[in-house]
FIVOPA-273394 format. One record per residue: residue number from 1; residue in three letters; y negated, z negated, x negated of N, C-alpha, C, O in turn. Coordinates in steps of 0.2 Angstrom, whole numbers. Example, Ala and Ser with C-alpha at 12.3 -4.5 7.8 and 13.67 -1.06 7.14 Angstrom:
BEGIN
<site 1; Ala; <28; -39; -66>; <22; -39; -62>; <16; -39; -66>; <17; -42; -71>>,
<site 2; Ser; <11; -35; -64>; <5; -36; -68>; <0; -39; -64>; <-6; -40; -67>>,
REM end
This chain:
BEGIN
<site 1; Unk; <-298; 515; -387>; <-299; 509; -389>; <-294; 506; -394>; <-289; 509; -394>>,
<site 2; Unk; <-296; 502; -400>; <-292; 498; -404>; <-288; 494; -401>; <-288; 493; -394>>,
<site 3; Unk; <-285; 490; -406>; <-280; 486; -403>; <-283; 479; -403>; <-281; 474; -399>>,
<site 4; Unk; <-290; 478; -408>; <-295; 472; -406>; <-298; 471; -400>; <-299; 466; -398>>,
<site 5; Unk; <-299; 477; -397>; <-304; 479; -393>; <-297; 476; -386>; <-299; 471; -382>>,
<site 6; Unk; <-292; 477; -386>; <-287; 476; -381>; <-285; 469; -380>; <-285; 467; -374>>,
<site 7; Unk; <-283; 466; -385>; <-282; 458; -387>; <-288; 454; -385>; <-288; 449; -383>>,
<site 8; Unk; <-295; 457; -386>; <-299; 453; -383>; <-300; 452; -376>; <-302; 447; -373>>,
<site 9; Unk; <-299; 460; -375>; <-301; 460; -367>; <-294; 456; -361>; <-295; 455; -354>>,
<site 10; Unk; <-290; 454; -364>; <-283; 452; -361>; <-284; 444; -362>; <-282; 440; -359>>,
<site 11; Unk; <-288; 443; -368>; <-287; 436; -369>; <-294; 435; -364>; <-294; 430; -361>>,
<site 12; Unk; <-297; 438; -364>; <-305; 434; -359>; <-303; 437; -352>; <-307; 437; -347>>,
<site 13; Unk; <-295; 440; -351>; <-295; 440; -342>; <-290; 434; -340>; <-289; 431; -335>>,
<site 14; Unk; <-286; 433; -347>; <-281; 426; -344>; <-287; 420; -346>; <-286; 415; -342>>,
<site 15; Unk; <-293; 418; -350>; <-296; 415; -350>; <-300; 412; -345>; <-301; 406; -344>>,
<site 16; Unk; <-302; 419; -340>; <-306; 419; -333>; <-301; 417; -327>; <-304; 414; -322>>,
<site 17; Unk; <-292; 419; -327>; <-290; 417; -324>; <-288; 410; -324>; <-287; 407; -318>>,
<site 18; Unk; <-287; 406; -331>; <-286; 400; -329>; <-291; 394; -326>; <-290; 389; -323>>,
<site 19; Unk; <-296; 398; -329>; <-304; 394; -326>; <-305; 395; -319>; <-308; 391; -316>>,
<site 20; Unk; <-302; 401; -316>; <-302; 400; -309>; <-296; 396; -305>; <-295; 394; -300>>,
<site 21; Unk; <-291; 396; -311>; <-286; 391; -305>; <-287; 383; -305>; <-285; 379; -301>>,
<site 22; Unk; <-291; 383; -313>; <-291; 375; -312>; <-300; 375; -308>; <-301; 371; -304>>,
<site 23; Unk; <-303; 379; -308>; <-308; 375; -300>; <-305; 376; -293>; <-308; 373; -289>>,
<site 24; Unk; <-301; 378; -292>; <-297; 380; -286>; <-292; 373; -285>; <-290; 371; -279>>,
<site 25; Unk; <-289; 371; -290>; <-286; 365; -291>; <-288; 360; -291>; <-284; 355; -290>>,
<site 26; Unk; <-297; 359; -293>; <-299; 353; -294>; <-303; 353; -286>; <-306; 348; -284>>,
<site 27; Unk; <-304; 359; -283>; <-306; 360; -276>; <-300; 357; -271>; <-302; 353; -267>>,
<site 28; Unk; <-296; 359; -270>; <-288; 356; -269>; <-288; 349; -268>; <-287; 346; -263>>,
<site 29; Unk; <-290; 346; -273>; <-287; 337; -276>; <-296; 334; -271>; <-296; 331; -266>>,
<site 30; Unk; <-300; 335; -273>; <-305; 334; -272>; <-308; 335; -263>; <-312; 331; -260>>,
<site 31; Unk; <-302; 340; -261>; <-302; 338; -252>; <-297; 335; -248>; <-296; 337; -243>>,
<site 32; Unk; <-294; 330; -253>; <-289; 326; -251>; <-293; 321; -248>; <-292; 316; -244>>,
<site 33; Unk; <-299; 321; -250>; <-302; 312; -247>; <-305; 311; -253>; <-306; 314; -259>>,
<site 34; Unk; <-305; 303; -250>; <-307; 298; -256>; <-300; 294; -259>; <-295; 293; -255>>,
<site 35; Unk; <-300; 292; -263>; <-293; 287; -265>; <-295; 282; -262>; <-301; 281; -263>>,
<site 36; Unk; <-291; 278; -259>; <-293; 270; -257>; <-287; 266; -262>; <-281; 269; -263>>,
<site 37; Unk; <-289; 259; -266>; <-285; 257; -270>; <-280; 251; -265>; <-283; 248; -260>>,
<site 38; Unk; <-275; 250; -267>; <-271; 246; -264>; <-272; 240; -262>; <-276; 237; -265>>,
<site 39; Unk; <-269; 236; -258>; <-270; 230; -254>; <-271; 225; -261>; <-266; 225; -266>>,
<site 40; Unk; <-277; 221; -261>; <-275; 215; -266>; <-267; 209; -267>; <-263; 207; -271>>,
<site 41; Unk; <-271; 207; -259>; <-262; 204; -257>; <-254; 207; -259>; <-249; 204; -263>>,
<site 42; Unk; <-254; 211; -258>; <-249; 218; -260>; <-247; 215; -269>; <-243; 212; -272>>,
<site 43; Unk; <-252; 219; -271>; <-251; 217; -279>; <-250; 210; -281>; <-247; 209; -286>>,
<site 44; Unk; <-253; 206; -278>; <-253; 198; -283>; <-246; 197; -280>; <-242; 195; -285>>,
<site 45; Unk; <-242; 198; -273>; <-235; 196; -273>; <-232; 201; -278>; <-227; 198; -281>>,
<site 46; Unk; <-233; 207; -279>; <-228; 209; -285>; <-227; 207; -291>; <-222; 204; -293>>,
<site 47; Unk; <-233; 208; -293>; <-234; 203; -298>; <-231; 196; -299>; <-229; 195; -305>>,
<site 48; Unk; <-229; 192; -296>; <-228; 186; -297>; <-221; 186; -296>; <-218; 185; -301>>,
<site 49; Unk; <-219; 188; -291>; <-211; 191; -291>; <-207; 192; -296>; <-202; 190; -297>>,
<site 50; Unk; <-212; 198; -301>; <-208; 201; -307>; <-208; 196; -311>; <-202; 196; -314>>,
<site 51; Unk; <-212; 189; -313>; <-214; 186; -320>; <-207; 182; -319>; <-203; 180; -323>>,
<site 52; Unk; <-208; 180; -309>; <-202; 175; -310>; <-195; 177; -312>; <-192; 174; -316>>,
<site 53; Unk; <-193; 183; -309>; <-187; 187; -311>; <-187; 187; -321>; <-181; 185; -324>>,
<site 54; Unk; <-190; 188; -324>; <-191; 187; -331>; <-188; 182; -332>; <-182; 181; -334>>,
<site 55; Unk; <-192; 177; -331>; <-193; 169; -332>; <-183; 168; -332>; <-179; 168; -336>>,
<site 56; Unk; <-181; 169; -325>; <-177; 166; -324>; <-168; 168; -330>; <-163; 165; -331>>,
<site 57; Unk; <-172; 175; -330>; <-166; 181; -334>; <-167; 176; -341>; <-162; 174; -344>>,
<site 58; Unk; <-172; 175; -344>; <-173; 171; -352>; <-168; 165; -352>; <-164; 164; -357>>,
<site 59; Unk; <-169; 159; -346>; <-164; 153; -346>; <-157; 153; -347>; <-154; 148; -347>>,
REM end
């Protein structure tokens, strides 16, 4: 074999390996669940909290 012949064949086995680790990773993330998003309550007190702290550091 040449050395095209070699280069190719090395490049299409790291090619093949990363395409199986990213489905294996995205199989991984994907049986974690469902994401559930954060309490509404939760964020509007952060929220308000930070604007005051601002507000008050400007006067």
């Amino acid at each position: 074999m040449n050395r095209s012949k070699i280069v190719a064949i090395i490049t299409g086995a790291i090619s093949i390996l990363l395409a199986i680790a990213y489905l294996i990773l995205v199989q991984l993330l994907d049986f974690r669940g469902e994401m559930q998003p954060a309490p509404v309550s939760q964020l509007s007190v952060v929220s308000y909290q930070g604007a005051g702290s601002r507000e008050q550091g400007a006067v």
